[in-house]
C-alpha positions in Angstrom: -34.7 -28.6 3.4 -33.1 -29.2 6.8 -32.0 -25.7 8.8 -31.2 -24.7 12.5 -32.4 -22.0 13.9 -29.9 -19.9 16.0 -29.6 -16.4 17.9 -28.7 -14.2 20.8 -25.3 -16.2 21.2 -24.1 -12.9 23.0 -20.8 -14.3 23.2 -18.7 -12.7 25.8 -21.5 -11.9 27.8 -20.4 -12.2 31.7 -22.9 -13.8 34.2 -22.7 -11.7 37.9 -19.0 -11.1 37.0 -18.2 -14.4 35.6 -17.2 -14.3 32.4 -18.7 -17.0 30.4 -15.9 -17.2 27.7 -13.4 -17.3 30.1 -15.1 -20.1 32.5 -15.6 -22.1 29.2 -19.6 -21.7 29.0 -19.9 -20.6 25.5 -16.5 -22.1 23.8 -18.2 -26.1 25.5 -21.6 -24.9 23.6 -19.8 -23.7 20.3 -18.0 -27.4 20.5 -21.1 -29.5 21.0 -23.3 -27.4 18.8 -20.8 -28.1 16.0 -21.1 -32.3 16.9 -24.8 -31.8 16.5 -24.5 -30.1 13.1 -22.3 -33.2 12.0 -25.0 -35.4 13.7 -28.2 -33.6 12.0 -26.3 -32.3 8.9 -29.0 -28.9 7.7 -28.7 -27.8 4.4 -27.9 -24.0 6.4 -27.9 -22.6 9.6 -29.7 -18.9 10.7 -28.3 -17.4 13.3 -31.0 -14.7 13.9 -28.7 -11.7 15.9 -27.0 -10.7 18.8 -24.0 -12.2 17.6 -21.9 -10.7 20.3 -22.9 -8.8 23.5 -21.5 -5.8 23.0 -21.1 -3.9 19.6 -17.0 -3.7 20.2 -16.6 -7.0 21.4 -13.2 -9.0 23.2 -10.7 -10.9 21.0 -11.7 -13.9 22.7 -15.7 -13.4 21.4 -14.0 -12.7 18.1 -12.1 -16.1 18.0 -15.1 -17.8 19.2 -17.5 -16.8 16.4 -14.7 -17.7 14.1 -14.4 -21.3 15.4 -17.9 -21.5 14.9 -18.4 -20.3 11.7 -15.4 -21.7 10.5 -16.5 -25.0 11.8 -19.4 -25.0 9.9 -18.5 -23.7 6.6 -16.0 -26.3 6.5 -18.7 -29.0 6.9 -20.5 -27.6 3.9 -23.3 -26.0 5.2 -24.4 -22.6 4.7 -24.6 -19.9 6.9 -27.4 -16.6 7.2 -26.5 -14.3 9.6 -28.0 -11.0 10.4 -27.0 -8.9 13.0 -29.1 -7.2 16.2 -29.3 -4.7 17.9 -26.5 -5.4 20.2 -23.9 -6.2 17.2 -22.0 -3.8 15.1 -23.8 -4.3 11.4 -20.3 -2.7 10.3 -18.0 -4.9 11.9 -19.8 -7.6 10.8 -20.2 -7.2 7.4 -16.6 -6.6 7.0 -15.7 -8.7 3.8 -19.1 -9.9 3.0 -18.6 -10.7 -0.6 -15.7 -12.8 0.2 -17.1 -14.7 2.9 -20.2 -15.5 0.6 -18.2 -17.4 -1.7 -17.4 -20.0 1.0 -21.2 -20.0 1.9 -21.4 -17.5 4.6 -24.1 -14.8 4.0 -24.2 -11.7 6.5 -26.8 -8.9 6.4 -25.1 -5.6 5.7 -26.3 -2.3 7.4 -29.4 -1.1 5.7 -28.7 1.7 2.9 -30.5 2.7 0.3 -32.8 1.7 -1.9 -33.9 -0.4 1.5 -32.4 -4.0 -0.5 -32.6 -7.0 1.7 -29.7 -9.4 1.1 -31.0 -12.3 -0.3 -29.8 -15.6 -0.4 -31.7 -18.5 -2.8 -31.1 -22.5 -2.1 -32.8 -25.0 -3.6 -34.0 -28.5 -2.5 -36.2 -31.4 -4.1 -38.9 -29.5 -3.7 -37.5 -26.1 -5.7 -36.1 -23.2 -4.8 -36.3 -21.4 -1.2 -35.2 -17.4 -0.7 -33.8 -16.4 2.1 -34.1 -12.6 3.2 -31.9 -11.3 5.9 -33.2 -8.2 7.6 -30.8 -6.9 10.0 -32.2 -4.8 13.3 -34.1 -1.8 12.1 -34.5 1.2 13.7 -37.3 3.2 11.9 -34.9 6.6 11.4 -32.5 4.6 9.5 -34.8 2.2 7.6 -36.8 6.2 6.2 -33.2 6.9 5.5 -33.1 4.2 3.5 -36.3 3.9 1.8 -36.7 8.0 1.6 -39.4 8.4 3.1 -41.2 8.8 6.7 -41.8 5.7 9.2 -43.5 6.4 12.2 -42.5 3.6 14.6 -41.0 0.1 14.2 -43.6 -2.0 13.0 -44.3 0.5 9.8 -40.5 0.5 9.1 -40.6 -3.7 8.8 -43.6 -3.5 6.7 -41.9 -0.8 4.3 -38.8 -2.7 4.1 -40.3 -5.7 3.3 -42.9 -4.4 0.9 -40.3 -2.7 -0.8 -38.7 -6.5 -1.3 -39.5 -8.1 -5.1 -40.7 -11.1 -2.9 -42.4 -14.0 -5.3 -44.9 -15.6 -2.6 -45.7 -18.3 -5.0 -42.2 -19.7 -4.0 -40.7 -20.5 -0.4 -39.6 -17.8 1.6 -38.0 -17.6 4.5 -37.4 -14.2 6.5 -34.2 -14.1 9.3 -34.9 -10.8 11.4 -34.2 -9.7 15.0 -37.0 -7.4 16.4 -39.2 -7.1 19.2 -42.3 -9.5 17.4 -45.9 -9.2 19.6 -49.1 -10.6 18.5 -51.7 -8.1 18.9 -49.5 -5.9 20.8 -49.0 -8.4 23.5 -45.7 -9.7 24.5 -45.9 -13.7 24.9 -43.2 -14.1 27.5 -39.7 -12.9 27.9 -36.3 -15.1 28.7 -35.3 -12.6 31.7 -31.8 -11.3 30.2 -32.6 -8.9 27.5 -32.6 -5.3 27.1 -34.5 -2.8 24.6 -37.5 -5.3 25.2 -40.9 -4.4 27.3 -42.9 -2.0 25.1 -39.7 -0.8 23.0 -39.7 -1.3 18.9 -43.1 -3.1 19.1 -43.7 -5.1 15.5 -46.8 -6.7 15.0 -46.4 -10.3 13.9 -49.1 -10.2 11.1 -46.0 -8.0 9.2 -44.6 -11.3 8.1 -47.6 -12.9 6.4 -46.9 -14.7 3.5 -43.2 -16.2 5.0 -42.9 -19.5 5.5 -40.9 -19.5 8.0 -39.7 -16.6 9.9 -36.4 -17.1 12.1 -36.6 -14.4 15.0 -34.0 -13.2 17.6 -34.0 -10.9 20.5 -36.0 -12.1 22.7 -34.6 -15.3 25.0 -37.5 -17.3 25.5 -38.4 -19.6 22.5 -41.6 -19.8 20.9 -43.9 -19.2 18.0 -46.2 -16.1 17.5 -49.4 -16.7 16.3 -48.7 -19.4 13.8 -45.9 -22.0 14.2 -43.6 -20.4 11.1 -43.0 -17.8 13.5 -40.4 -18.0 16.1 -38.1 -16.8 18.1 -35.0 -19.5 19.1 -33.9 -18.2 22.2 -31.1 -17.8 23.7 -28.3 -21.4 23.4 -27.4 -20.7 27.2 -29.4 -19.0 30.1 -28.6 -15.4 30.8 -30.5 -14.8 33.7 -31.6 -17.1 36.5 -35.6 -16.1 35.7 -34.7 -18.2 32.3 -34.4 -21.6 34.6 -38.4 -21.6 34.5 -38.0 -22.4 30.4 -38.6 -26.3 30.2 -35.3 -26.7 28.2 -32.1 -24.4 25.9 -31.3 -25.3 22.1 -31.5 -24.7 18.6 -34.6 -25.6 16.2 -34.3 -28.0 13.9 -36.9 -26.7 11.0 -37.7 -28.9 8.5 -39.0 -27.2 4.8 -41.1 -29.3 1.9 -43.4 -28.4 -0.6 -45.1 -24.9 -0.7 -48.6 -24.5 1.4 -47.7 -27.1 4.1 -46.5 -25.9 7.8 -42.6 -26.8 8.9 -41.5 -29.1 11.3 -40.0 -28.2 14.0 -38.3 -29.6 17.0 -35.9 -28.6 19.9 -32.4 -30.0 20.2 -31.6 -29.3 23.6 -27.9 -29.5 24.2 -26.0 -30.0 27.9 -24.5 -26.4 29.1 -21.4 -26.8 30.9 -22.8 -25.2 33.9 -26.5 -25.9 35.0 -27.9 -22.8 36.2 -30.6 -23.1 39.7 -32.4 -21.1 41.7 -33.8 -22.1 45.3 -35.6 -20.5 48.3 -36.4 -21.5 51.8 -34.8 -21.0 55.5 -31.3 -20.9 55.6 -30.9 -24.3 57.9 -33.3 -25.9 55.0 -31.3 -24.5 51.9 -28.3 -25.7 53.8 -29.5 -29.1 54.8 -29.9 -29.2 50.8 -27.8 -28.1 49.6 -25.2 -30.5 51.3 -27.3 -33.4 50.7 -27.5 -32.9 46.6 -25.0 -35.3 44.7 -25.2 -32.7 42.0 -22.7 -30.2 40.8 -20.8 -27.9 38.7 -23.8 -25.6 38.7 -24.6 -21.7 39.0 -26.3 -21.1 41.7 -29.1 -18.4 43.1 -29.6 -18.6 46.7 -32.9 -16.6 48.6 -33.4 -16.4 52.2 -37.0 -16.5 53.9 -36.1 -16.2 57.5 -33.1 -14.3 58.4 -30.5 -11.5 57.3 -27.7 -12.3 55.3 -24.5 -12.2 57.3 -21.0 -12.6 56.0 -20.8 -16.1 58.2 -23.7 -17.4 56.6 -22.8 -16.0 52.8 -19.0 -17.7 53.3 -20.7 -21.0 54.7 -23.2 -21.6 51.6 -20.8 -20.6 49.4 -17.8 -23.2 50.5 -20.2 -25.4 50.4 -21.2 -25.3 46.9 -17.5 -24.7 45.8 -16.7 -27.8 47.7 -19.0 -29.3 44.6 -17.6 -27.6 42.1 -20.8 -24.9 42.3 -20.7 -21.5 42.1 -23.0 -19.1 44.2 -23.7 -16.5 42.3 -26.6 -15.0 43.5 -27.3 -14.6 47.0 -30.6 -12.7 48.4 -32.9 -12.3 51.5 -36.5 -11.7 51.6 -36.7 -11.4 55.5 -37.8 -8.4 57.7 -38.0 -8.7 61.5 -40.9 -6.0 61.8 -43.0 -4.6 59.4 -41.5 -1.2 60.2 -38.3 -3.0 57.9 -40.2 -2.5 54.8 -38.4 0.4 54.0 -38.2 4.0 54.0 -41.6 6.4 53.2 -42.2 7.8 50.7 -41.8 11.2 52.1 -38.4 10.2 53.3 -36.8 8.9 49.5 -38.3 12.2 48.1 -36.0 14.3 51.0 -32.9 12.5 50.2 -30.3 13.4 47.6 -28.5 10.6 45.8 -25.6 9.9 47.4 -28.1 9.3 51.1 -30.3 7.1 48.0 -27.4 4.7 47.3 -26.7 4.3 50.9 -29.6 3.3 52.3 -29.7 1.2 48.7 -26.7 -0.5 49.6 -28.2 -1.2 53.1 -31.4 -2.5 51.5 -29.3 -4.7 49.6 -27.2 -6.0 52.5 -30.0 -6.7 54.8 -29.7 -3.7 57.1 -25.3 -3.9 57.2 -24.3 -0.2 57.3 -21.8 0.7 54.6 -17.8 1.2 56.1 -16.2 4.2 55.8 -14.6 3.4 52.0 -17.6 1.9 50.7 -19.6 5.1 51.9 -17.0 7.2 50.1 -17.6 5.6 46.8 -21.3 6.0 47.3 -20.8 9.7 48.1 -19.2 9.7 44.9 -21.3 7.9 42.7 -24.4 10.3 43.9 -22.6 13.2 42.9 -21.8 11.9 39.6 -25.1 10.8 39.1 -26.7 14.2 40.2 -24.1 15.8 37.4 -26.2 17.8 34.3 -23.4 15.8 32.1 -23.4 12.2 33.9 -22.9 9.2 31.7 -22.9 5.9 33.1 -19.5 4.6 34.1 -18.2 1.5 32.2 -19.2 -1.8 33.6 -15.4 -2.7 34.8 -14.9 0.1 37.7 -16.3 -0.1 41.0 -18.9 3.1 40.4 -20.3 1.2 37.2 -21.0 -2.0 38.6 -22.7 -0.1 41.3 -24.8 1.9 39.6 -25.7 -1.0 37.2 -26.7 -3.0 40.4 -28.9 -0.2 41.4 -30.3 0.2 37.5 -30.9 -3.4 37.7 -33.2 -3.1 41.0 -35.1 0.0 39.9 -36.1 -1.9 36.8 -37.4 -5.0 38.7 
């Protein structure tokens, strides 16, 4: 049996403001995924969570799922599809029985008794079951199974002991959980969240499977035995996810009970490459003008001076003039050593709207804030320091600013 491993699509995710649906990053990868399903022709395709990037997502994320399962239920293969932690397990679901008749299964919210969907194909080899496990959070899956669950990795285990699971047959599990090996975590893509010590599950929980199809995290690769893996991510989401060797589904291949899957990448072309480089700014911009390539996202670091707005409009004109985007632009210098920043005894005296300034100046190599930009700062310190703050959505000016600053306290 021939499948292809998928997950984290996160379509409608956005890039440092760009949105890749609109800039045609996802909708090109939906299109050549589906030539490469009429190339390989699987018996089904997983698609292992994270669906979507946000739980209520766009019309045009909407559309584009559509077009892609669509595409492939009209080429007669079957779809699995549970959802993760950033999906709606609702939303999803919506018209579930239906949509199985045409060969798409998705994993409904978990209610009690604690029932996996499951989905049996056969091939010349017998029968395989498919489980679908969507993202568990141990409150609900006690819910669920009546009973009390400690933490994340005994809430997988009761779920799927509580399965009628015949191990003398195939099996193959599609979940979307934090997986560790020993309670070590392999390696990481870059762009996820609820990752680093959060929802631990122990990879030893899915003894028995032969194959286990993972999302949630964006790197791919196996845990502890080769049956199981995570996918990744089709597309980088974070410029620390250029160090991967290569993006793409899995082809698995299934035969006869006892013997290990095949596996191999099937890297496909992204319509924007993304790269990251770092070095004087007379060397980055020597180059940069000298590379033929282009029509790539681009991360920029400087080693040996500020960054001015002469020097941010002169790299960036020159990558647009190839079609490049510069997306990310940093500096790493410091004049003196006395640049490092302020003391500790300093931070600890300032309130927040004095912590987003000199932020903001941090960020901006030493340029003070203007008189507006200062305003908004004032204001985003004083919502902040409210008892009642929620973070702003991501589409004002105070959200994006205060999601830059998240972003830098967590690296």
């Amino acid at each position: 049996m021939r499948l292809i491993h998928l997950a984290d699509l996160h379509l409608g995710k956005s890039l440092h403001r760009v949105s890749l649906l609109e800039a045609g990053d996802q909708p090109h990868w939906v299109d050549s995924f589906l030539r490469l399903c009429g190339e390989v022709q699987p018996d089904a395709v997983l698609i292992a969570g994270d669906v979507y990037d946000r739980g209520a997502p766009a019309a045009g994320a909407v559309e584009l799922l559509s077009r892609l399962l669509t595409g492939l239920t009209d080429r007669g293969i079957q779809v699995l599809l549970v959802p993760g932690n950033h999906d709606s397990p609702q939303r999803l679901a919506f018209g579930r029985e239906l949509l199985a008749r045409e060969g798409l299964h998705i994993a409904p919210p978990l209610t009690a008794p604690g029932a996996l969907t499951r989905v049996t194909l056969a091939d010349e080899y017998g029968p395989v079951d498919f489980w679908l496990m969507p993202y568990l959070f141990p409150a609900l899956a006690a819910e669920a199974l009546e009973t009390e669950l400690r933490d994340y990795d005994a809430a997988v285990r009761a779920v799927l002991a509580a399965q009628p699971v015949d191990f003398t047959r195939r099996n193959v599990l599609v979940a979307h959980q934090n997986v560790t090996v020993g309670g070590v975590e392999v390696e990481r893509g870059g762009s996820e969240t609820m990752v680093g010590g959060v929802g631990q599950v122990d990879a030893s929980a899915f003894d028995g499977f032969d194959y286990v199809a993972l999302g949630h995290i964006h790197a791919g690769y196996a845990l502890g035995r080769p049956g199981v893996r995570y996918a990744g991510s089709p597309l980088c989401y974070h410029f620390q996810e250029t160090r991967q060797a290569a993006k793409g589904p899995l082809l698995v291949e299934l035969k006869e009970k006892g013997t290990e899957p095949t596996i191999t990448l099937l890297p496909l072309e992204p319509l924007h490459r993304m790269r990251m480089a770092e070095g004087s700014y007379e060397a980055l911009r020597a180059a940069e003008a000298a590379r033929p390539e282009g029509n790539e996202y681009v991360s920029l670091s400087l080693t040996d001076r500020r960054i001015t707005p002469e020097i941010a409009e002169d790299l960036r004109s020159l990558l647009e003039a190839k079609g490049s985007l510069l997306l990310e632009l940093s500096s790493g210098y410091q004049a003196e050593a006395g640049e490092a920043g302020l003391s500790a005894a300093a931070l600890d005296e300032m309130g927040l709207p004095e912590l987003f300034a000199a932020f903001y100046t941090q960020r901006r190599s030493g340029a003070e804030p203007d008189e507006a930009t200062l305003a908004l700062l004032r204001k985003a310190g004083e919502l902040a320091e409210r008892a009642d703050f929620r973070l702003p959505p991501e589409d004002t000016e105070i959200g994006q600013l205060l999601q830059l600053a998240l972003q830098e306290g967590q690296a």
